[in-house]
C-alpha positions as CSV (number, residue, x, y, z in Angstrom):
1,X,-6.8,4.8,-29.1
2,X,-8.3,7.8,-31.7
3,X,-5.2,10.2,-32.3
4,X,-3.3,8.9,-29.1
5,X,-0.7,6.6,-29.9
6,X,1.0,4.3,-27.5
7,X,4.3,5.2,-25.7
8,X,4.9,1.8,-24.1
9,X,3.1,-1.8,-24.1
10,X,3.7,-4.3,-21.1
11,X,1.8,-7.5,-22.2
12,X,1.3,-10.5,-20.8
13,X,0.2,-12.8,-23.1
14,X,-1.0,-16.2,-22.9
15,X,1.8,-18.9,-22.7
16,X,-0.2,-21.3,-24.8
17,X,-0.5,-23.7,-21.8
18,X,-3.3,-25.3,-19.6
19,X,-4.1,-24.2,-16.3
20,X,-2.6,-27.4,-15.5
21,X,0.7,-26.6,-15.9
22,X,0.6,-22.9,-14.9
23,X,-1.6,-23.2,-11.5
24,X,-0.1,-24.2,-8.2
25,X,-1.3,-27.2,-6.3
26,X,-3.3,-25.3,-4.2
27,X,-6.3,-24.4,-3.1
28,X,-7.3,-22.2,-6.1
29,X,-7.8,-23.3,-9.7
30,X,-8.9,-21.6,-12.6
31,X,-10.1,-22.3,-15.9
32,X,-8.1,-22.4,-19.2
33,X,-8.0,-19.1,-21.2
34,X,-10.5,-18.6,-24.3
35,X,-7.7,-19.3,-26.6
36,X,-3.5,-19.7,-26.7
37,X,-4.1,-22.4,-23.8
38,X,-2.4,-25.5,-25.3
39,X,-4.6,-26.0,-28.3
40,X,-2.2,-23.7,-30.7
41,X,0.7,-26.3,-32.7
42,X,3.4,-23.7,-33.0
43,X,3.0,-22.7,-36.0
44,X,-0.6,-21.4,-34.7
45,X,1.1,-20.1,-31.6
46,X,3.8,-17.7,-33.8
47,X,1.2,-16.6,-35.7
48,X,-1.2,-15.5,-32.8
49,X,1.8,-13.7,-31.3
50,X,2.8,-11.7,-34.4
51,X,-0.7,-10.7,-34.9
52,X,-1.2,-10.0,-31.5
53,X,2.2,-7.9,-31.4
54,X,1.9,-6.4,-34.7
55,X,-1.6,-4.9,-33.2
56,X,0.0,-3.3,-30.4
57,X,2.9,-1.9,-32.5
58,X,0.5,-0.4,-35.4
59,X,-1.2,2.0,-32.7
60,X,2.2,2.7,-30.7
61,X,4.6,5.8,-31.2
62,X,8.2,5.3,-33.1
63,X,10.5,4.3,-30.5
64,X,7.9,3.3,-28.4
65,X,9.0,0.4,-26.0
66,X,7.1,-3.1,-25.1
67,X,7.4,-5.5,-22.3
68,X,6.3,-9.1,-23.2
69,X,5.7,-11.6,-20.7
70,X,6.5,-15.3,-21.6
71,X,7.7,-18.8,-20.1
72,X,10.9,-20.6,-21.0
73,X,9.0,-23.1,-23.3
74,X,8.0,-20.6,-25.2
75,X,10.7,-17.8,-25.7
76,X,11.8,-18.7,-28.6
77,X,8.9,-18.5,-30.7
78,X,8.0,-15.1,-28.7
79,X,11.1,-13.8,-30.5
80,X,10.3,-15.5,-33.8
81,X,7.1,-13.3,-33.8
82,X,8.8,-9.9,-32.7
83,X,11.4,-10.5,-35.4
84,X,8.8,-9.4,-38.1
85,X,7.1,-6.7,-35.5
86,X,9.8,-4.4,-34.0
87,X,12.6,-2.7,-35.2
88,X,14.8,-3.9,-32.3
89,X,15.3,-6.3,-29.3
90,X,16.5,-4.3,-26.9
91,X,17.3,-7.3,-23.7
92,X,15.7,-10.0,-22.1
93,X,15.3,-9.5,-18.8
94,X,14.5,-12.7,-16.3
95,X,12.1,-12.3,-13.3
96,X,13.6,-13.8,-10.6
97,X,10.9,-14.9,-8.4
98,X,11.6,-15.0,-4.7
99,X,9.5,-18.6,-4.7
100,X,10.3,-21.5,-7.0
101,X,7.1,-22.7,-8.4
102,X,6.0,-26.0,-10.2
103,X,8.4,-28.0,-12.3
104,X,9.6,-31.1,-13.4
105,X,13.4,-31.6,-13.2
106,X,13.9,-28.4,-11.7
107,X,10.6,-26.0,-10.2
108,X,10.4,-22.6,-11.6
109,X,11.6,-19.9,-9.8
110,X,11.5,-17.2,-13.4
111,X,9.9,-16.0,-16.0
112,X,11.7,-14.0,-19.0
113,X,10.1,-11.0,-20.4
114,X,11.2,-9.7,-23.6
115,X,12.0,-5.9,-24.3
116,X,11.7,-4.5,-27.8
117,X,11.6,-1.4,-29.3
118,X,8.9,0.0,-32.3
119,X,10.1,1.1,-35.3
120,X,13.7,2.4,-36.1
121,X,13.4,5.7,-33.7
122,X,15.6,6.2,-30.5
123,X,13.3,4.8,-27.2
124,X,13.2,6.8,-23.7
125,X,15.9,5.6,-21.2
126,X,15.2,7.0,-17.8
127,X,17.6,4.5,-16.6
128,X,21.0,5.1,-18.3
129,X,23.2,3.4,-16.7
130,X,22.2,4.3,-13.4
131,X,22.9,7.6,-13.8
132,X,19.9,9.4,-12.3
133,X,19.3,6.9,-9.4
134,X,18.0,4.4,-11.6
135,X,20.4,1.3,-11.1
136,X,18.2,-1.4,-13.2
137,X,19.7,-5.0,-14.8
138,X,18.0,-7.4,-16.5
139,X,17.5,-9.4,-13.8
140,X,14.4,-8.1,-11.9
141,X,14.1,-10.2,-8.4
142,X,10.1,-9.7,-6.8
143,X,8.0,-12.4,-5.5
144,X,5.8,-14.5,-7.4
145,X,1.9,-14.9,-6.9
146,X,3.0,-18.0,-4.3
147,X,4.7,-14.9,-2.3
148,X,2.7,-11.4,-2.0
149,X,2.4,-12.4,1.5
150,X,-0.9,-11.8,3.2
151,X,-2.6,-10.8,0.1
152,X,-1.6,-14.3,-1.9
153,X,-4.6,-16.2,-2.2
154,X,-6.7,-12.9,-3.2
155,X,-4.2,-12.4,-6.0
156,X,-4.0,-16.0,-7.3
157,X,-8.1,-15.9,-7.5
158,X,-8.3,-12.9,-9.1
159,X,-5.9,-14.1,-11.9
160,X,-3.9,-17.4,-12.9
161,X,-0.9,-15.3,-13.8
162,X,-1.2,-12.0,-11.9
163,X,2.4,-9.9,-11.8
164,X,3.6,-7.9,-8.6
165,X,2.1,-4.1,-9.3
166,X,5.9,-2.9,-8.4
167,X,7.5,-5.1,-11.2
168,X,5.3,-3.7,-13.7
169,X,5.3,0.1,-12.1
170,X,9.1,0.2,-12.3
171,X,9.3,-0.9,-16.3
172,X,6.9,2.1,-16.7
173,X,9.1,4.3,-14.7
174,X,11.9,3.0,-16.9
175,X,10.8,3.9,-20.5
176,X,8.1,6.5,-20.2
177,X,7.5,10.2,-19.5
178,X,4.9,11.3,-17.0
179,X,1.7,11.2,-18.5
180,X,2.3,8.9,-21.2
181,X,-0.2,6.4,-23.0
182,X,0.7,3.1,-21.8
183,X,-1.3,-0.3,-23.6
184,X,-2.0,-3.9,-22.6
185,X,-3.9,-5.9,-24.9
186,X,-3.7,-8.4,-21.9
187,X,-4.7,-6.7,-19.5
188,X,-6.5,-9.8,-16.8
189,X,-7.2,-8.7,-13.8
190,X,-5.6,-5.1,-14.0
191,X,-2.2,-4.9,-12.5
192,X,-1.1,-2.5,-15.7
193,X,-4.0,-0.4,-15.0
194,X,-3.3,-0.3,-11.5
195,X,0.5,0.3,-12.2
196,X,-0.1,3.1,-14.5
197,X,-2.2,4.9,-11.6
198,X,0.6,4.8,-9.6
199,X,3.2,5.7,-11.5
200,X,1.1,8.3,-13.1
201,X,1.0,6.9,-16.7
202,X,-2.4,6.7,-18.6
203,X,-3.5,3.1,-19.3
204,X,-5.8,1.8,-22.6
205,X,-6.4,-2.0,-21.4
206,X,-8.2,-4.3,-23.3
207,X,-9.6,-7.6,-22.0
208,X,-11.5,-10.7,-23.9
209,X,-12.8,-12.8,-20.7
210,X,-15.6,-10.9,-18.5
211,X,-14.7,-12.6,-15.1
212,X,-11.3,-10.8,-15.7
213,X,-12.8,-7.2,-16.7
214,X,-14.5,-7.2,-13.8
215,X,-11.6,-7.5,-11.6
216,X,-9.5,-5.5,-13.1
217,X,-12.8,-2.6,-12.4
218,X,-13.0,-3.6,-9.5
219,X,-9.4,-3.5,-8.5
220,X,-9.0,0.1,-9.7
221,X,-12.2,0.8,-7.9
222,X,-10.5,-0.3,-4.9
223,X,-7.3,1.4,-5.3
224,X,-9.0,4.8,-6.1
225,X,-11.8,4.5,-4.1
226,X,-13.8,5.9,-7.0
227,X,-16.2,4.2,-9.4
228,X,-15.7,3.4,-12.6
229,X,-18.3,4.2,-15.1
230,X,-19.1,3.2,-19.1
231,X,-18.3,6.5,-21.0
232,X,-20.9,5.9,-23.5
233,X,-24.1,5.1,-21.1
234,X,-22.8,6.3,-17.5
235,X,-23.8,2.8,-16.2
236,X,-21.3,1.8,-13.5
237,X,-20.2,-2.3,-12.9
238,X,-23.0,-2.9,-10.8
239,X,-25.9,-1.2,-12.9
240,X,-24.5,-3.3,-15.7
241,X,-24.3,-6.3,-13.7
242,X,-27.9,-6.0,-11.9
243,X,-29.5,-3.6,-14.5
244,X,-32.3,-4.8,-17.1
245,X,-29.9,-5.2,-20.1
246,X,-27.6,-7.7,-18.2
247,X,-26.3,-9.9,-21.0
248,X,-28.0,-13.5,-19.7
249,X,-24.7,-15.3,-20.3
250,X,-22.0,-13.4,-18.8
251,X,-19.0,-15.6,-19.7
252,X,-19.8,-15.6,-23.2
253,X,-16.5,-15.8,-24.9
254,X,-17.6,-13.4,-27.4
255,X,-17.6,-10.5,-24.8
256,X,-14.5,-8.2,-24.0
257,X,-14.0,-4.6,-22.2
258,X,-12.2,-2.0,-23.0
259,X,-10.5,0.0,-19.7
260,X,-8.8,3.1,-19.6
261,X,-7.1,4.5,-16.4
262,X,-6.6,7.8,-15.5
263,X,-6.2,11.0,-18.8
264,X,-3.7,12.9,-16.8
265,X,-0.9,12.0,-14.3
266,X,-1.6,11.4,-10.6
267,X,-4.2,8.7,-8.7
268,X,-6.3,11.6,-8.4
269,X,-6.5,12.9,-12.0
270,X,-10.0,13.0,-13.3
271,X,-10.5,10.4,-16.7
272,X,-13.3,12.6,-18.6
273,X,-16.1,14.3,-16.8
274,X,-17.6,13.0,-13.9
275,X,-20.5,13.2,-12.5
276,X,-21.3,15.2,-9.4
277,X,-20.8,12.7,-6.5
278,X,-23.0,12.1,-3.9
279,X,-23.1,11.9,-0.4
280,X,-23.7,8.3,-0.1
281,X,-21.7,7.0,-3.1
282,X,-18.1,7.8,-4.2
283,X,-17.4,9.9,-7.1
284,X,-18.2,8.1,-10.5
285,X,-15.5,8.2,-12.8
286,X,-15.7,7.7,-16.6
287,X,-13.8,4.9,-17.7
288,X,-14.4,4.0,-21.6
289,X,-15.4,-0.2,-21.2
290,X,-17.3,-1.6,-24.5
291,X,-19.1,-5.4,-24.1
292,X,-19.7,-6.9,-27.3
């Protein structure tokens, strides 16, 4: 982050579950996280979210606003954690899914995503009361990953809990200014990122498991038609991936990335300085990833 401090967080952290209980019945199935996937008691669990959330907070502006994704099991010690991190809870807003899901008495058709506010400094409302077009409750109704349509089976193999780009665009829009530094510590496979270009909000994404990193690249890669490279070497994805120094175990669950979307508002707006494209490759753009 250097001397740029967050102005927003939208998190989705791990729900302390097995894939088990989060995956459909389908076709796809996926692998448990590297940690916080039913192996935490809750003490553990509380304690991973405070230090998790206490993280994000130390590097974020006063006033600055985070999203945090959780699951009705879990919601209360999500709030147990923020009590000792933020200096408000601002709502709880439910994501009414337009699919139920799994279940067991009843399938779930939500999940809740707590809304809090850093430090003891007034937070951006772009929404006030619906005043400048903005009509917004805490009720946000957008499909789940069992109903993007034509796209859903794409989405639920990139990621176990991918959220809809337009849920997380709109929260942006909500609480932020043009231009401002958005974090996920959470990132997966990239939909902040991917939101943040849209909306025209810089991203700083950080991601533990390398399967997931290199969706979330690729995704952006997709979106932008541009490719991402390592700030530090110039090496893109695929000279990483191909190149001599490939790391012989690539899902080493000691290795993370570190992503950063675009410096300046607009899909278009150039990271850092690129390289002079050429005519048989798209335009490289520097993107500051890290694999430890």
């Amino acid at each position: 982050m250097a001397e740029t401090a967050a102005e927003c967080a939208f998190l989705d952290v791990p729900y302390n579950l097995a894939q088990a209980e989060l995956s459909t019945r389908g076709k796809v199935r996926h692998p448990d996280f590297v940690f916080a996937s039913g192996e935490m008691s809750q003490k553990e669990y509380v304690a991973f979210l405070s230090a998790a959330l206490g993280n994000v907070a130390r590097v974020s502006a006063p006033g600055a606003v985070h999203f945090a994704c959780i699951d009705w099991r879990h919601v209360q010690d999500l709030l147990q954690a923020a009590s000792s991190v933020y200096g408000a809870y601002l709502n709880l807003v439910v994501w009414n899914k337009t699919n139920a899901g799994q279940g067991g008495l009843y399938r779930n058709q939500h999940e809740l995503i707590g809304v809090f506010r850093v430090g003891e400094a007034r937070h951006r409302d772009n929404v006030q009361m619906g005043r400048y077009g903005r009509n917004r409750s805490n009720v946000w109704t957008y499909p789940g990953a069992n109903g993007f349509g034509a796209e859903r089976l794409a989405h639920l193999a990139a990621h176990p809990t991918v959220k809809p780009l337009q849920l997380v665009a709109d929260a942006l829009k909500d609480v932020t200014r043009s231009g401002a530094v958005v974090l996920d510590t959470f990132v997966g496979s990239g939909t902040t990122i991917l939101a943040g270009e849209q909306v025209g909000r810089r991203v700083r994404a950080v991601e533990i498991e390398p399967r997931y990193a290199q969706v979330a690249i690729r995704r952006w890669e997709r979106m932008t038609g541009r490719t991402a490279v390592c700030e530090e070497t110039g090496a893109s994805l695929d000279d990483w991936l191909h190149g001599p120094t490939r790391r012989a175990d690539q899902n080493s669950r000691d290795a993370c990335a570190l992503l950063s979307s675009s410096e300046s508002s607009g899909p278009a707006a150039s990271l850092a300085s690129e390289k002079t494209p050429s005519a048989a490759s798209p335009p490289r753009r520097r993107v500051r990833t890290r694999v430890l």
